[in-house]
C-alpha positions as CSV (number, residue, x, y, z in Angstrom):
1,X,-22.8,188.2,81.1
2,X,-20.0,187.9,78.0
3,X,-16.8,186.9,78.2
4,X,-14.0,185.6,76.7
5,X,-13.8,181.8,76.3
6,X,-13.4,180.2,80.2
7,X,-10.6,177.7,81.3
8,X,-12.1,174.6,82.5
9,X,-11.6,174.8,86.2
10,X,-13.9,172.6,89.3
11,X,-14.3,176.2,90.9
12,X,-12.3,179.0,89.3
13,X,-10.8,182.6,91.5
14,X,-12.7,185.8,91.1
15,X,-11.6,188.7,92.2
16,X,-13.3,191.9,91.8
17,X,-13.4,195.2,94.9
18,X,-14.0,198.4,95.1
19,X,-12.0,201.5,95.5
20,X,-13.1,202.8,98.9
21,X,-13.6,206.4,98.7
22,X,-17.6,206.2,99.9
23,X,-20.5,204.5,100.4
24,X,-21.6,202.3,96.8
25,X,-25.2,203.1,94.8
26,X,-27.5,201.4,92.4
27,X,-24.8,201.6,89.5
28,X,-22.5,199.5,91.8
29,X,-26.1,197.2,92.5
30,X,-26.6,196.5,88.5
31,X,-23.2,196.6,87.6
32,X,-21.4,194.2,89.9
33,X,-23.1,193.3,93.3
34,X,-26.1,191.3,91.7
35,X,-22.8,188.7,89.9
36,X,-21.1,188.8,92.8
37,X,-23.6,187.4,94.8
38,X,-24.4,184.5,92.4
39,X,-20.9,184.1,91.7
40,X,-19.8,183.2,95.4
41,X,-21.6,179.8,95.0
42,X,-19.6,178.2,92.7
43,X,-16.2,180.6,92.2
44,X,-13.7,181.3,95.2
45,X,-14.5,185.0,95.3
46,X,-11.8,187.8,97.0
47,X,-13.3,191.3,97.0
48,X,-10.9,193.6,97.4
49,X,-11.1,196.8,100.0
50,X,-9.0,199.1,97.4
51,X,-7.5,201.3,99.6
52,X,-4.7,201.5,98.3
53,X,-5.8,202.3,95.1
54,X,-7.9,204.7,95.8
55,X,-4.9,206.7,97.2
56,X,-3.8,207.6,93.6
57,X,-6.3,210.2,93.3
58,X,-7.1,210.9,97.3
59,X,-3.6,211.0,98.1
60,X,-4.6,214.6,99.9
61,X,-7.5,212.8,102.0
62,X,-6.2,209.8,103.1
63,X,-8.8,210.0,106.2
64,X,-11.6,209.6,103.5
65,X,-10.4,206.5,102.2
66,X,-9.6,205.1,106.0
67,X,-13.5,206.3,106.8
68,X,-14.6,204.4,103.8
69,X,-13.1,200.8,104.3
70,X,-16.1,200.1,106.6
71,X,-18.6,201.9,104.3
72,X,-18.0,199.9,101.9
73,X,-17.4,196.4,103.8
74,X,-21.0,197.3,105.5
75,X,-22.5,197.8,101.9
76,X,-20.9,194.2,100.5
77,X,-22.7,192.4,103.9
78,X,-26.0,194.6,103.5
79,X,-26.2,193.6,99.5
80,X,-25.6,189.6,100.8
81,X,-21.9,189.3,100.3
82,X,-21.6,186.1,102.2
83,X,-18.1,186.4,104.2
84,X,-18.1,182.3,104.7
85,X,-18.3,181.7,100.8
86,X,-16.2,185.7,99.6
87,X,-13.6,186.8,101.2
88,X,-13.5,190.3,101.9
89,X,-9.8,191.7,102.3
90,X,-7.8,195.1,102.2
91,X,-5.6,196.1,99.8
92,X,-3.0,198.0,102.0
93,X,-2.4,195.4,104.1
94,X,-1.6,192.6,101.8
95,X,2.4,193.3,100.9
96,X,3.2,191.5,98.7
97,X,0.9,192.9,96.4
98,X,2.8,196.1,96.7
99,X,6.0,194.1,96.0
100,X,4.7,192.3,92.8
101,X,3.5,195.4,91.5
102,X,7.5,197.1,91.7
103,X,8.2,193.9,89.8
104,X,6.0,194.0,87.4
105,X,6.8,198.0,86.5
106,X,9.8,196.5,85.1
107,X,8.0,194.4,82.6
108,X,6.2,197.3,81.2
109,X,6.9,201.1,79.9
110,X,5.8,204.1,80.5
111,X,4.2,204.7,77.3
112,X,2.6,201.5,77.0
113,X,0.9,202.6,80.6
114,X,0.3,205.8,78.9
115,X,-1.6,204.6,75.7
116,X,-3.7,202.3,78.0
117,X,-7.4,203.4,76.9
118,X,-9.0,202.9,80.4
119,X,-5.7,205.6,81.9
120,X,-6.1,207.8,79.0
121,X,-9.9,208.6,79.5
122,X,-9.3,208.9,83.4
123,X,-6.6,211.1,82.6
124,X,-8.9,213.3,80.3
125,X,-11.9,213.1,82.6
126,X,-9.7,214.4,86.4
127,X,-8.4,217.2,84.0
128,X,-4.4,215.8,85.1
129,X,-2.8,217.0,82.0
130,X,1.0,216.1,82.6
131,X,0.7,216.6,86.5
132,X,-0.7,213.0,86.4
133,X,0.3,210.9,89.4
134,X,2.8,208.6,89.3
135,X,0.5,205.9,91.3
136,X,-2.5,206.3,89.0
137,X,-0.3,206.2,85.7
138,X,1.1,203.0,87.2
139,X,-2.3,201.6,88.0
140,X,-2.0,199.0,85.6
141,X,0.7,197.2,87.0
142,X,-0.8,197.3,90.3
143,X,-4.1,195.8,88.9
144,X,-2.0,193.5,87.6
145,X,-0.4,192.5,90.7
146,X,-3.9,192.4,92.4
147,X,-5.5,189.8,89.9
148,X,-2.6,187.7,89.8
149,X,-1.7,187.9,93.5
150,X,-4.9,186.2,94.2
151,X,-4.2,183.9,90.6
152,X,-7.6,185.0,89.7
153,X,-8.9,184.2,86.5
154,X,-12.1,185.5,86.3
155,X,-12.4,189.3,86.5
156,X,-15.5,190.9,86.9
157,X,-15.0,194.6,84.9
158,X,-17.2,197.3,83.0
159,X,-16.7,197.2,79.7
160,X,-14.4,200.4,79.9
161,X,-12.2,198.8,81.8
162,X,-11.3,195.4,79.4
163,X,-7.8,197.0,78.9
164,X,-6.4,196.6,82.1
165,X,-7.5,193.2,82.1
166,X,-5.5,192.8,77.9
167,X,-2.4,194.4,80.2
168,X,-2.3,192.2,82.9
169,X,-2.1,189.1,80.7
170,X,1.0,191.4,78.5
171,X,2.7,191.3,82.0
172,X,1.7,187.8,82.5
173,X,3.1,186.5,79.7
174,X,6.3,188.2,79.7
175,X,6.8,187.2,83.1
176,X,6.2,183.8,81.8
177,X,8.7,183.6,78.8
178,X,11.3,185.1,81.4
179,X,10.5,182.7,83.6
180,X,10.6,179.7,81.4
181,X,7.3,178.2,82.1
182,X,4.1,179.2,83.0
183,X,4.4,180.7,86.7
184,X,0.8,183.1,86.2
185,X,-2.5,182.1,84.7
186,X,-3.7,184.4,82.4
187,X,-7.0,186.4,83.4
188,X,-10.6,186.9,81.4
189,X,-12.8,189.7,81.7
190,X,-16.5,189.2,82.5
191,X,-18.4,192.4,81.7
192,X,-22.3,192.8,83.0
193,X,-24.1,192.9,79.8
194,X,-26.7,195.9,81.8
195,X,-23.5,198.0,81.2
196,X,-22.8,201.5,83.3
197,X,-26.3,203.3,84.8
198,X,-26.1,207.2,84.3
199,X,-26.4,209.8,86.9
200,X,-29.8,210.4,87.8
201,X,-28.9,213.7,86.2
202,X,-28.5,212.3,82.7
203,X,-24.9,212.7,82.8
204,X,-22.9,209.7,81.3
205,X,-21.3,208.0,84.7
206,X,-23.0,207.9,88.0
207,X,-20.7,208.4,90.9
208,X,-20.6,209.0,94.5
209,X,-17.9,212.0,94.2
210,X,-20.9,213.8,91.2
211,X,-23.5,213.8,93.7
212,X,-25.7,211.5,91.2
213,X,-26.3,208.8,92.3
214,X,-28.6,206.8,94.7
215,X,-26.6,205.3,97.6
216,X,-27.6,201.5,98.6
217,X,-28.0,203.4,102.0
218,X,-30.4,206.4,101.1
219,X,-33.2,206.5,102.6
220,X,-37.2,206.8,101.2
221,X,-36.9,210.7,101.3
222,X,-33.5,210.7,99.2
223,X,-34.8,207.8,97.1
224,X,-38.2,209.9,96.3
225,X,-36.0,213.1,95.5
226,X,-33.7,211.5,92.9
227,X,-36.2,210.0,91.2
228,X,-37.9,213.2,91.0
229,X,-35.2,215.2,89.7
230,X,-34.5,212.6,86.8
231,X,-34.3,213.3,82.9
232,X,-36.7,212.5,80.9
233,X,-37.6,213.3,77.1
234,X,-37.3,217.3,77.2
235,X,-39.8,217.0,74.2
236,X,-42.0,215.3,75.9
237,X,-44.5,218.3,77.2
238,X,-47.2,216.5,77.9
239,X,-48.6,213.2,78.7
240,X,-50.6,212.8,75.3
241,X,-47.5,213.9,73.3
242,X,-45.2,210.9,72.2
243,X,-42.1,210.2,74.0
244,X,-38.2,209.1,73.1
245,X,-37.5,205.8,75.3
246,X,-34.0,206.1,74.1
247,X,-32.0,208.0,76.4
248,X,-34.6,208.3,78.6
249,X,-32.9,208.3,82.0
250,X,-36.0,206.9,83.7
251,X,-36.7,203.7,81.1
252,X,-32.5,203.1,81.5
253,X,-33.3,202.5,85.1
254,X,-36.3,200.2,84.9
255,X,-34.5,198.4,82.1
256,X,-31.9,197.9,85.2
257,X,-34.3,197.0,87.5
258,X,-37.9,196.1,86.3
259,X,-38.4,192.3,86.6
260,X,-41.7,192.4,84.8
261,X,-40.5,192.7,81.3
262,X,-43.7,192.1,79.4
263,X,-44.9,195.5,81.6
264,X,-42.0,197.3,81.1
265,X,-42.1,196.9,76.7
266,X,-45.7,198.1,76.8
267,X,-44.7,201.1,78.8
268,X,-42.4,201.9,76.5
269,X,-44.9,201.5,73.4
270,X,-47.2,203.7,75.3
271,X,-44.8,206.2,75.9
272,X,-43.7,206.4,72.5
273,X,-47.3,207.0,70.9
274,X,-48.1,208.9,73.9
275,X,-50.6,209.0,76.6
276,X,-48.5,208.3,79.2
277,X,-47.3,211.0,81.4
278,X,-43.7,211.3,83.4
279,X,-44.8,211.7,86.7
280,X,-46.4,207.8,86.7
281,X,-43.3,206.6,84.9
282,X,-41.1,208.2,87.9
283,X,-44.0,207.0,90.2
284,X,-43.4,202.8,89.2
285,X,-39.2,203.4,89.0
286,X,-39.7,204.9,92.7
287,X,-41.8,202.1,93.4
288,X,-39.2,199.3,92.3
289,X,-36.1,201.6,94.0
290,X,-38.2,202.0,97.3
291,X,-38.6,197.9,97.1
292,X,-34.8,197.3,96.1
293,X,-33.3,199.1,98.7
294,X,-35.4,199.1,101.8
295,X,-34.0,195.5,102.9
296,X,-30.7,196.5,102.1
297,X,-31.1,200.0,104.3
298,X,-32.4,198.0,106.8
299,X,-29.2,194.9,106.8
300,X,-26.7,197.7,106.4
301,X,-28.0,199.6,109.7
302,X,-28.4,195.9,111.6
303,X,-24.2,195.7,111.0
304,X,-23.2,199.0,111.7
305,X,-24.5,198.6,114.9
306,X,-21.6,196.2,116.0
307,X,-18.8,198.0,113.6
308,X,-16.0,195.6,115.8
309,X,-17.8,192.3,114.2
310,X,-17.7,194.2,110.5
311,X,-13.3,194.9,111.3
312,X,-12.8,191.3,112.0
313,X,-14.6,190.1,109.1
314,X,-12.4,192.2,107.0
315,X,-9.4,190.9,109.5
316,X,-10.2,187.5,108.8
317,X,-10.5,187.8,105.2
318,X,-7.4,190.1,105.2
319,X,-5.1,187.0,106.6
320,X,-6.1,184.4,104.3
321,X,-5.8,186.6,101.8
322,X,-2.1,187.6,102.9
323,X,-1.2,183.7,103.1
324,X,-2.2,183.6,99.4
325,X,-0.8,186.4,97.8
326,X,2.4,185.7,99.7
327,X,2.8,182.5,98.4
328,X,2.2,184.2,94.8
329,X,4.8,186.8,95.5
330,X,7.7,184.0,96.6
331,X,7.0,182.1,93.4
332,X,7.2,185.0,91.4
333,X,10.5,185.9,92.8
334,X,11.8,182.7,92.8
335,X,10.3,181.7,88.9
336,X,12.7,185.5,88.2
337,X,15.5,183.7,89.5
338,X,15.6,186.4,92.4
339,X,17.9,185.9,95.3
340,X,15.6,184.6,97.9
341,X,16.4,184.0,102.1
């Protein structure tokens, strides 16, 4: 991973989540899960249940967010999110984080939330024009209020999402020189250096609402299919013909998942002077998928089995995480000079 230069700390705070609006896939695999599973032994992790957030654009389903906090807790144990060593919380039931983030809307303007990068090209890309939501144009500050509720300082984000990270640390530090002192630790972006998968259509982004991507639940069938139906090189007729690796949907995934790298390079340099045909490229990527997810299929079924265990996890993790963010949100108010009881 790269990142910005790291505070010395015995064991800094993560805190990274997931919006919960459905089940995660491999993107979510490569992208984040792998780092947060190394990163709970030696950070204090908080993996946030973004309900909340996931409102600003689901407002008109709230039942599909509700459905989805387990989905998604169920997916974090399956993957070997450990609860004794992360702590798994939801977003809608930690208040104070709703209360820092109507602070900190008065530390920033609207058209600084509007020129944010990562809310412009979300704004482009849900076709809003000016009928944008007044939750997801405000995102930022509520991100804002999520890192530093937890005072994390390590924040695990694509590379697309940097921004929000930069805009925290504005709020931050205006907080700060209103304040008088330093009340909130400024935050660093970590960003996976695999970057975002595709869809297994070739499009640019994988998600679970395009109906591309390959669910850490699917099973072999679904698996099989997807792998099937991926882009290769349209050029590339025939197996004796040579082959563009580039942009190759199939060679992005084994570069995200294809531990034998010496294998994988003289794939490619067969591919590219040809003799090497698409169906037993799709045939090893299967092979690797089929190998990824099965013990993950099979840990995610072994939980949902006792869903009561999975909502007391998130319970647990939801009240230490309250404590914490509470006591954030008192010194906030207090640092303000707020009238407190």
């Amino acid at each position: 991973m790269k990142a910005q230069e790291q505070p010395a700390s015995a064991r800094p705070v993560v805190l990274t989540g997931d919006r919960t609006t459905g089940p995660l896939h491999i993107g979510h695999f490569a992208g984040s899960l792998k780092n947060r599973i190394r990163m709970q032994e030696d950070h204090d992790q908080f993996l946030l249940l973004a309900d909340t957030q996931a409102l600003t654009d689901n407002a008109q389903d709230p039942g599909k967010v509700r459905r989805n906090v387990v989905e998604v807790a169920l997916d974090y144990l399956a993957v070997g999110i450990d609860p004794g060593r992360s702590t798994i919380c939801l977003q809608s039931h930690l208040p104070a984080l709703a209360e820092l983030s109507m602070l900190y809307l008065n530390f920033v303007t609207v058209a600084r939330l509007e020129r944010n990068p990562t809310i412009k090209d979300e704004i482009r890309a849900r076709g809003f024009g000016r009928d944008i939501p007044a939750g997801f144009l405000c995102y930022p500050a509520a991100q804002a209020a999520d890192i530093t509720g937890f005072r994390a300082t390590v924040v695990p984000v694509g590379e697309d999402q940097a921004p929000l990270i930069e805009q925290t640390n504005e709020i931050v530090r205006r907080i700060n020189a209103t304040a008088g002192r330093a009340v909130l630790p400024e935050a660093y972006a970590v960003i996976p250096e695999a970057g975002r998968l595709p869809g297994v259509d070739g499009r640019a982004k994988m998600s679970k609402s395009g109906g591309n991507a390959i669910a850490l639940s699917a099973s072999p069938d679904q698996i099989r299919a997807a792998v099937r139906a991926m882009y290769t090189d349209p050029g590339h007729l025939r197996a004796e013909d040579p082959g563009r690796v580039e942009g190759n949907v199939v060679f992005t995934y084994l570069d995200a998942f294809d531990e034998d790298r010496a294998a994988l390079e003289e794939l490619k340099a067969q591919y590219r002077r040809g003799g090497l045909g698409d169906g037993k490229l799709k045939a090893r990527l299967e092979e690797i998928l089929q190998e990824l997810i099965a013990p993950i299929r099979r840990r995610r079924a072994e939980f949902a089995t006792d869903p009561a265990h999975v909502i007391d996890i998130i319970r647990q993790g939801t009240d230490r995480a309250r404590a914490i963010t509470e006591a954030t949100r008192r010194e906030v108010v207090e640092a303000l000079g707020l009238f407190t009881l």
